[in-house]
C-alpha positions in Angstrom: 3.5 19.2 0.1 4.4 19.4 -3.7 7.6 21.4 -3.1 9.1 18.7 -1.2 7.7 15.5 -2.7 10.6 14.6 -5.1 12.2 13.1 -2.3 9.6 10.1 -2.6 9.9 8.1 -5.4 7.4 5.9 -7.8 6.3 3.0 -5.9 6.8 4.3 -2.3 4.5 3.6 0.3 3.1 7.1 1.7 0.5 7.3 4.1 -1.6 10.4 4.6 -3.3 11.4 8.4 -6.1 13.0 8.5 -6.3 13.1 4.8 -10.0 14.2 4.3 -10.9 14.0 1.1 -7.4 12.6 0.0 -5.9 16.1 -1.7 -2.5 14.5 -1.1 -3.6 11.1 -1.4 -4.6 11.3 -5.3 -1.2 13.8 -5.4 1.0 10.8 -4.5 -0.7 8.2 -6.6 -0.6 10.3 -9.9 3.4 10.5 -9.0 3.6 6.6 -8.9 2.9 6.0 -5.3 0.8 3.2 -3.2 -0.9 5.3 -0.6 -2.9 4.9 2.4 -5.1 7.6 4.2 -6.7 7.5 7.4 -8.9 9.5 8.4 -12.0 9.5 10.9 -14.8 10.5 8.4 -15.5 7.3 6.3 -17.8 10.0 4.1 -14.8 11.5 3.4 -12.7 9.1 2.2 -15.1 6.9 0.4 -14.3 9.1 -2.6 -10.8 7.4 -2.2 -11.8 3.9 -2.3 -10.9 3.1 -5.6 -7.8 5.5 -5.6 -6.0 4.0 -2.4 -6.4 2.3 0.2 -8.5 3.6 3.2 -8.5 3.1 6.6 -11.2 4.8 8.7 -10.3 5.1 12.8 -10.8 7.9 15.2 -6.9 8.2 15.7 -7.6 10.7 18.4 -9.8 8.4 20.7 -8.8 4.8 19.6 -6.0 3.2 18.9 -3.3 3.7 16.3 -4.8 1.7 13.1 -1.9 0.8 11.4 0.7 -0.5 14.2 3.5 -2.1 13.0 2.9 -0.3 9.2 6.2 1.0 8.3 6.0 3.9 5.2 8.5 5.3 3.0 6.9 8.6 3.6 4.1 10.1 6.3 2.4 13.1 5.3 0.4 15.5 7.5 -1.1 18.7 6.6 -3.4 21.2 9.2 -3.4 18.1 11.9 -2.0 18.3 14.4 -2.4 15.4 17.7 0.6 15.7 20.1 0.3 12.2 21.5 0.5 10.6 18.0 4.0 12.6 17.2 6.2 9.7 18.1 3.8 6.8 16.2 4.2 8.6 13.1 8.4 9.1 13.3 8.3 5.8 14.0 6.1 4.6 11.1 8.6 5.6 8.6 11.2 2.7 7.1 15.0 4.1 6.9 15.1 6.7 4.1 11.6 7.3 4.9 10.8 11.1 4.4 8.4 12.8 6.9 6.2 15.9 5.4 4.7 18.0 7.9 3.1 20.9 7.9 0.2 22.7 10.5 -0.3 25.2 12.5 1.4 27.2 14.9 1.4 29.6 17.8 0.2 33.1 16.6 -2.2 32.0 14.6 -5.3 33.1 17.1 -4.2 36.8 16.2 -5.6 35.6 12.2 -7.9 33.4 12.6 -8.4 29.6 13.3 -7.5 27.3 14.6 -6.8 29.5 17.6 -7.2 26.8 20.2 -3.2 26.0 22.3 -4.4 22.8 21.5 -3.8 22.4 17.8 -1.4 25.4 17.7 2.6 24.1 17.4 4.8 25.4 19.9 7.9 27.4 18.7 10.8 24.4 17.4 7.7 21.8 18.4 8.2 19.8 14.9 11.8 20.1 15.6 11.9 18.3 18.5 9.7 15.3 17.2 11.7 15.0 14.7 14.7 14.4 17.0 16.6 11.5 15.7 15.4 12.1 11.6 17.9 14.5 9.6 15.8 17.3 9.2 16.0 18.3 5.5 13.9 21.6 5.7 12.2 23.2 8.5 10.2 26.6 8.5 8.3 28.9 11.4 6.4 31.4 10.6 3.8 33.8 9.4 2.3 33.7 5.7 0.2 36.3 4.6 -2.4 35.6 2.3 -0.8 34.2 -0.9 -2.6 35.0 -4.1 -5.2 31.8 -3.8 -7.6 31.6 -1.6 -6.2 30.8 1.6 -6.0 33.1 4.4 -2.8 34.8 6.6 -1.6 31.9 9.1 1.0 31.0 11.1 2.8 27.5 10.2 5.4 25.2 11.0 6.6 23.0 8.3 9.1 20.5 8.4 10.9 17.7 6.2 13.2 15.1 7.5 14.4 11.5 6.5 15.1 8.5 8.5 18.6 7.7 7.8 19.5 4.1 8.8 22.2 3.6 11.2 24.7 2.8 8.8 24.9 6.0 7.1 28.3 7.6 7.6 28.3 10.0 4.9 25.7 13.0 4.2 23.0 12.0 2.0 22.4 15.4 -0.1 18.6 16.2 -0.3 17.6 18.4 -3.3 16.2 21.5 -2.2 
């Protein structure tokens, strides 16, 4: 999430699903940033009350929350709920930057999440991001780095809404 979030600026509006206990939320308001998490455990997030603003809903089993909401930047880290793919593409305002990353097929041979379920599918971040410039995109395994998190398979993607207008290429920073 770090690597790529110079491509939002101070005072965008980012929203964070399934943001726990708001990791990227308190990342994104130290960098400037009016955020919003959601997130189904209101334990959770009450430690973000005076940090952001919260929204509690079971995305999963109710309805969308925040319909209409439009971000400069959606971020989702090891979450992963197909039917809510399309919402959050379209949550983002042109320029807005989409930061994705979760899980991905082959990671039942290292551990969990091992249920198809909440496992990508090869190129599956790809094609919800159809229509978004993708600025970065990576499939793969990652053995264990030197902190404390295990091997895993992951998917992680970056792309931007460009408005219709664009005719030239916007260059990204890498």
């Amino acid at each position: 999430m770090q690597r790529w979030s110079h491509l939002v600026g101070a005072g965008a509006s980012v929203l964070d699903v399934a943001c726990g206990t708001g990791r990227h939320v308190r990342w994104f308001v130290q960098r400037g940033c009016v955020v919003t998490g959601v997130d189904r455990d209101a334990e959770a997030l009450s430690s973000l009350n005076d940090v952001a603003r919260t929204v509690t809903a079971d995305i999963e089993n109710g309805p969308w929350p925040l319909s209409g909401e439009r971000f400069d930047a959606v971020v989702v880290t090891k979450y992963l709920w197909r039917a809510l793919l399309p919402t959050l593409v379209a949550s983002l305002n042109d320029h807005g930057v989409l930061i994705y990353e979760t899980f991905s097929q082959g990671n039942a041979s290292v551990g969990k999440p091992s249920n198809p379920n909440f496992l990508l599918r090869t190129g599956e971040l790809l094609t919800a991001a159809a229509g978004l410039r993708v600025v970065a995109f990576e499939e793969g395994y990652l053995g264990p780095p030197a902190s404390d998190q295990p091997a895993r398979f992951v998917q992680r993607l970056v792309a931007v809404r460009e408005p219709p207008s664009v005719t030239e290429p916007i260059r990204y920073p890498l």
